[in-house]
C-alpha positions as CSV (number, residue, x, y, z in Angstrom):
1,X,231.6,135.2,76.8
2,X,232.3,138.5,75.3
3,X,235.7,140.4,75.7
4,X,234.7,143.4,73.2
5,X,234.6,146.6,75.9
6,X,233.1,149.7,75.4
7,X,236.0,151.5,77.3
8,X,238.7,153.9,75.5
9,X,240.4,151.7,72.7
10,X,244.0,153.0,73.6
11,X,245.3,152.4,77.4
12,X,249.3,152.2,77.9
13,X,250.3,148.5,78.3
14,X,250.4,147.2,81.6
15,X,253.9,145.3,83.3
16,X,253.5,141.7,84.2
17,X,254.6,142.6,87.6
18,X,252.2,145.1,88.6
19,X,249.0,142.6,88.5
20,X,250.8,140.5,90.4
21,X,247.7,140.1,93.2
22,X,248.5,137.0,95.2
23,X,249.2,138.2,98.7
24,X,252.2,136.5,100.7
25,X,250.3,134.0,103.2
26,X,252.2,133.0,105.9
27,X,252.1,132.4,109.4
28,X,252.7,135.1,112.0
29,X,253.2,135.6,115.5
30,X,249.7,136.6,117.2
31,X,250.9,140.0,117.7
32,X,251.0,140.2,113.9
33,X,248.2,139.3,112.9
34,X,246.6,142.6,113.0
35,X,249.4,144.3,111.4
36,X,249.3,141.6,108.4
37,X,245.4,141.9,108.1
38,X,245.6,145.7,107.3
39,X,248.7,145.4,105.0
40,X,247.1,142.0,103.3
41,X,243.3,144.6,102.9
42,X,245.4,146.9,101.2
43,X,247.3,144.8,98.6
44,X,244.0,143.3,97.5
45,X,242.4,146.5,96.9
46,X,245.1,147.5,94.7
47,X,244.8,144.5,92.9
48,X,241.4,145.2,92.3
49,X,242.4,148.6,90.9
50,X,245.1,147.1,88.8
51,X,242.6,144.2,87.8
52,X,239.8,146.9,86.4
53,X,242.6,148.3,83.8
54,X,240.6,148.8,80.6
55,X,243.3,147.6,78.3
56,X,246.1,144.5,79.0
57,X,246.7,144.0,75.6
58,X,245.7,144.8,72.0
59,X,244.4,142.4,69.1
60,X,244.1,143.6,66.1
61,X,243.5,147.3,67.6
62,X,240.7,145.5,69.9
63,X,241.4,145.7,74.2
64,X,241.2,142.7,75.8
65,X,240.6,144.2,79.2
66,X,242.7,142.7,82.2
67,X,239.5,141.5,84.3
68,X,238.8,139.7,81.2
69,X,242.3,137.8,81.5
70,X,242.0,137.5,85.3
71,X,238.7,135.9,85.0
72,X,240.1,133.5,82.4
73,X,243.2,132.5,84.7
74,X,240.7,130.1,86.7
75,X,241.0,127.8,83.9
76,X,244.8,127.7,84.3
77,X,245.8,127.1,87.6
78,X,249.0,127.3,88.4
79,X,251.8,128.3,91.3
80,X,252.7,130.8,89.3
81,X,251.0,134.2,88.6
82,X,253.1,135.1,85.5
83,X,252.5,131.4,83.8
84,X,248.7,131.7,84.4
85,X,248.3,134.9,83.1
86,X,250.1,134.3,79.8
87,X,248.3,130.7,79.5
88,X,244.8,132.8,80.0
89,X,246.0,135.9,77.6
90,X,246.9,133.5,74.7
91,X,243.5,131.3,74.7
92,X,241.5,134.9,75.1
93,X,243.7,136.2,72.4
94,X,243.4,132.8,69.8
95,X,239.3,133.7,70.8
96,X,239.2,136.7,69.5
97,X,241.6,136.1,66.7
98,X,239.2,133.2,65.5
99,X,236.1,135.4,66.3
100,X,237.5,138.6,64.1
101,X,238.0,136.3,61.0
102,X,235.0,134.8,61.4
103,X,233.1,137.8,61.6
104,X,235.0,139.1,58.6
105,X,234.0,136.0,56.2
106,X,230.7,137.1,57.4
107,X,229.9,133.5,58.6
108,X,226.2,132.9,59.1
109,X,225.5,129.7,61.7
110,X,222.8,129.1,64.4
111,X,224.0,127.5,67.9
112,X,224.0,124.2,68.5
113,X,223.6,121.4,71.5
114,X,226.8,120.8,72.6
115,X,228.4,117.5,73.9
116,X,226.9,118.3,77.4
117,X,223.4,119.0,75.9
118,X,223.5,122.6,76.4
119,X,223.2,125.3,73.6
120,X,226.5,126.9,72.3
121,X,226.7,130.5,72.4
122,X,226.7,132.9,69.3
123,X,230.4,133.2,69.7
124,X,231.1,129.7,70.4
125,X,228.8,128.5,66.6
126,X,231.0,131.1,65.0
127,X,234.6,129.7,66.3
128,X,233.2,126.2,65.2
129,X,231.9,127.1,61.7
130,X,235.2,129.1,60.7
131,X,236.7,125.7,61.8
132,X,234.9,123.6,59.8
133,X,235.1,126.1,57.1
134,X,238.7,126.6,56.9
135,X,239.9,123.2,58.8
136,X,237.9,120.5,57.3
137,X,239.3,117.3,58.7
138,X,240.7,114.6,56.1
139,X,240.8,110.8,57.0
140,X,243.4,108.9,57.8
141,X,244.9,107.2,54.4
142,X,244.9,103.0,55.4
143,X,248.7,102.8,54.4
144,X,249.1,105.1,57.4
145,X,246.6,103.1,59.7
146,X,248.5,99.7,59.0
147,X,251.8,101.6,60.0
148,X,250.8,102.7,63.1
149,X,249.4,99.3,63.9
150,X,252.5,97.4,62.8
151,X,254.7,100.3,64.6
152,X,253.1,100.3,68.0
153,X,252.2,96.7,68.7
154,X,252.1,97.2,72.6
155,X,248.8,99.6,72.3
156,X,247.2,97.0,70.8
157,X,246.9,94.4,73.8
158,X,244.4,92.4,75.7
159,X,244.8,92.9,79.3
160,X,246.0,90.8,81.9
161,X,242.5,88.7,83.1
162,X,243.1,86.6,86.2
163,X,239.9,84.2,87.4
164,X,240.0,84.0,90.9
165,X,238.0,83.0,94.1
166,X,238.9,84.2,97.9
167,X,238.0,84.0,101.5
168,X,238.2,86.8,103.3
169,X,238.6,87.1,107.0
170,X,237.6,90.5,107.4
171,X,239.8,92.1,110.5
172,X,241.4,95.7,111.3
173,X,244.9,96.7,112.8
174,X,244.0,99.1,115.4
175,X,241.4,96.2,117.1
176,X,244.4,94.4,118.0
177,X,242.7,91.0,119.5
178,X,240.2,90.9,117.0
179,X,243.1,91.6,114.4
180,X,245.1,88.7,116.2
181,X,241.7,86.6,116.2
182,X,241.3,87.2,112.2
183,X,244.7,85.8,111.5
184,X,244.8,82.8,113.5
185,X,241.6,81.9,111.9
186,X,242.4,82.1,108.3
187,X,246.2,80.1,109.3
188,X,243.7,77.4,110.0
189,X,241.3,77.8,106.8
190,X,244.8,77.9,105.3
191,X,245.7,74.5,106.8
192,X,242.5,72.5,105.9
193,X,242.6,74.2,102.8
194,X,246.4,72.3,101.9
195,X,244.4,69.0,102.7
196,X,241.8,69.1,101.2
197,X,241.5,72.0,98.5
198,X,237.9,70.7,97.1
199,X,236.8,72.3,100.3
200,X,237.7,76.1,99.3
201,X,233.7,76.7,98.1
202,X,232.4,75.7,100.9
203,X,234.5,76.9,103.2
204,X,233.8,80.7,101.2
205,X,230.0,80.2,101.9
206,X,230.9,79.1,105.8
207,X,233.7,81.7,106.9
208,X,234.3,84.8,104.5
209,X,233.0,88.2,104.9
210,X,232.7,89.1,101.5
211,X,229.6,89.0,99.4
212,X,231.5,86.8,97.4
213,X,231.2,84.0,99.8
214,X,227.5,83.3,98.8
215,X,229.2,82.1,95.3
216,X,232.2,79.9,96.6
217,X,234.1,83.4,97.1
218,X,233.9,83.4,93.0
219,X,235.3,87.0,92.0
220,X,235.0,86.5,88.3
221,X,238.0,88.0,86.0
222,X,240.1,90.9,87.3
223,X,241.9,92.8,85.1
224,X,244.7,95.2,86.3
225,X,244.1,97.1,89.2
226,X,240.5,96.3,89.9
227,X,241.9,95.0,93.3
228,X,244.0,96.1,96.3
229,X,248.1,96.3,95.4
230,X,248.6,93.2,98.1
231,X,246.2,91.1,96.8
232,X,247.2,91.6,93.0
233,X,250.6,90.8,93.8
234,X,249.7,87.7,95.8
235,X,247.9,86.7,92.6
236,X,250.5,87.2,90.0
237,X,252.8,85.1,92.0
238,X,250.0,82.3,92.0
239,X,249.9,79.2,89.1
240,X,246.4,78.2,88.4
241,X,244.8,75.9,90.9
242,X,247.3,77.4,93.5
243,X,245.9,78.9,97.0
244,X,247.6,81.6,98.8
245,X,248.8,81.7,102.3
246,X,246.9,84.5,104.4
247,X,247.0,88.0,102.5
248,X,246.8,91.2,104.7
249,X,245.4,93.8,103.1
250,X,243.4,96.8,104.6
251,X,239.9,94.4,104.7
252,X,241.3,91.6,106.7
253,X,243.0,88.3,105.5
254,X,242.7,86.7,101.9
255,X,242.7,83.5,100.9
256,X,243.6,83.4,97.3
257,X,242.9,80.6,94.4
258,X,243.6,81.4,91.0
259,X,241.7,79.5,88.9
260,X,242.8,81.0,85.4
261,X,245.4,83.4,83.8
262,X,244.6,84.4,80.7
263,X,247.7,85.8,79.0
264,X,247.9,88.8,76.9
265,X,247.4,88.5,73.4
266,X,247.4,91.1,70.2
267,X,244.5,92.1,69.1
268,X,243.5,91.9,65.4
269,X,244.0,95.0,63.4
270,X,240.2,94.3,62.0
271,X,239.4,94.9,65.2
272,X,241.0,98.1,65.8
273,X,242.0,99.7,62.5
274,X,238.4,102.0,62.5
275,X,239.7,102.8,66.4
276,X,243.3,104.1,65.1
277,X,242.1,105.6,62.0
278,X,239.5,108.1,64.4
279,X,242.7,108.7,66.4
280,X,245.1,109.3,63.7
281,X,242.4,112.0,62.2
282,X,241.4,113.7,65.3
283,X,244.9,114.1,66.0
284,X,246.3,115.5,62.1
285,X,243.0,117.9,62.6
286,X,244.2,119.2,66.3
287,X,247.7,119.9,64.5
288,X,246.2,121.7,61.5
289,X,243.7,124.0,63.8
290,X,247.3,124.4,65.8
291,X,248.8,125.3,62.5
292,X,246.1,127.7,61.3
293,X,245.9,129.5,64.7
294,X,249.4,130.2,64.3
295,X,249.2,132.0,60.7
296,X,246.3,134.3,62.6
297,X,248.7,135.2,65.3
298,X,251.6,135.9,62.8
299,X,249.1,137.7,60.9
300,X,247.5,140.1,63.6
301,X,248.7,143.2,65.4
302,X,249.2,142.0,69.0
303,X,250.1,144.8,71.4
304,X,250.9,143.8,75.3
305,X,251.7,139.9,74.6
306,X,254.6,138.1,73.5
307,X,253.2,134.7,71.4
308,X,254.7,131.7,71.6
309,X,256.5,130.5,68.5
310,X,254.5,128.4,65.4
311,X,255.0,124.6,65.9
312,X,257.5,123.0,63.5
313,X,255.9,121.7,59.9
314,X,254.5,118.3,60.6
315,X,255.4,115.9,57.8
């Protein structure tokens, strides 16, 4: 998208407050109702006036106009007018910032597919060859990747993997006697199930309402959250071969054997030190875009727009 304007170049630089265009919504007495339409007509036609203001701010001796801004502030969302309209004035000013010293190295590039498998724009190839002209990314050094390894141990985990089987008795609160009718039933699987826990397959293919029942109520490994809150905390108080009393969760009643635990265990840093090192790069080549961005804003003549300040030296 385009924010160069073919209006006058020099406009008077509009107050925050007076493109301030979110009408007060609240609820009125009927008789009001009219009254508020009218008054609520009015206040959005003036912010349509206010919104077609050639000139909001000044980059570089460039207008960004103000519907420019305001169409930009759907990316930021926000509660507050004031907050989204700064957060969409500083990416639309960084754009043209990196789009005026592009165009003055003269930077010659041809669109390309982008992640999504669509075609950049002109603009867009000339923002990501003055990046990879002036911020080339540099690897990682492996001194670097072993320290964060050795220095964040916890990232580095298996998860928790649980092997379980169930029965479930499906059943719903607001059915009361069928609800009623579901619990008594898995009480008794519950009972034949203490004497005589062999039984617990075919019991699955005989009674549950899961598809699981067709293979002994088998549910393979489960990892964190892959299953409702009630039944993973009925299962972390389990010991292998243990079976659960009857579990109420929104489906019905649960039966619960865990059959293994498998504990979590550090993963070898052969395993992830190409992982970390991708990490650690993206992440010192976000920083030094961040950092040359800010030497363009310190550079330029920005009229209209307080910047925030440059991010502290990164060591």
């Amino acid at each position: 998208m385009s924010h160069r304007t073919s209006e006058s170049p020099r406009h008077s630089i509009i107050p925050l407050h007076s493109v301030d265009a979110a009408p007060v919504r609240a609820c009125r007495r009927e008789a009001e109702a009219e009254a508020e339409a009218e008054a609520e007509a009015e206040a959005e036609a003036e912010a349509e006036a206010t919104l077609d203001t050639p000139a909001a701010l000044m980059v570089n001796d460039h207008p960004i106009a103000q519907r420019h801004i305001a169409a930009e502030m759907q990316h930021f969302p926000g509660d507050q007018f004031e907050s989204s309209w700064h957060q969409a004035a500083r990416a639309l000013i960084i754009r043209e910032l990196l789009l005026q010293q592009a165009r003055r190295l003269a930077l010659d590039t041809t669109p390309q597919a982008d992640v999504q498998g669509g075609i950049e724009t002109e603009e867009d190839a000339l923002i990501r060859a003055l990046i990879e002209r002036e911020v080339p990314p540099c690897e990682a050094p492996p001194e670097q990747v072993r320290r964060h390894y050795d220095d964040h141990p916890e990232r580095f985990m298996t998860p928790l993997l649980q092997e379980a089987e169930h029965i479930l008795i499906a059943a719903r609160r607001d059915q009361a006697d069928a609800f009623a009718a579901a619990r008594a039933k898995a009480d008794q699987l519950h009972a034949q199930l203490l004497q005589a826990p062999e039984r617990f397959a075919e019991l699955a293919r005989r009674f549950s309402d899961c598809a699981s029942g067709a293979e002994g109520g088998r549910l393979g490994q489960l990892g964190p959250g892959e299953t409702t809150p009630p039944f993973e905390a009925a299962l972390q108080r389990l010991a292998p071969g243990d079976i659960s009393t009857p579990v109420e969760t929104a489906y019905g009643f649960h039966l619960i054997r865990l059959l293994r635990r498998g504990e979590p265990r550090r993963l070898p840093f052969e395993a992830v030190s190409s992982v970390i090192a991708d990490r650690l790069t993206e992440q010192a080549h976000r920083r030094a875009i961040a950092r040359y961005i800010a030497q363009l804003i310190a550079q330029a003549d920005i009229q209209g727009f307080t910047p925030e300040p440059s991010p502290p030296p990164i060591s």
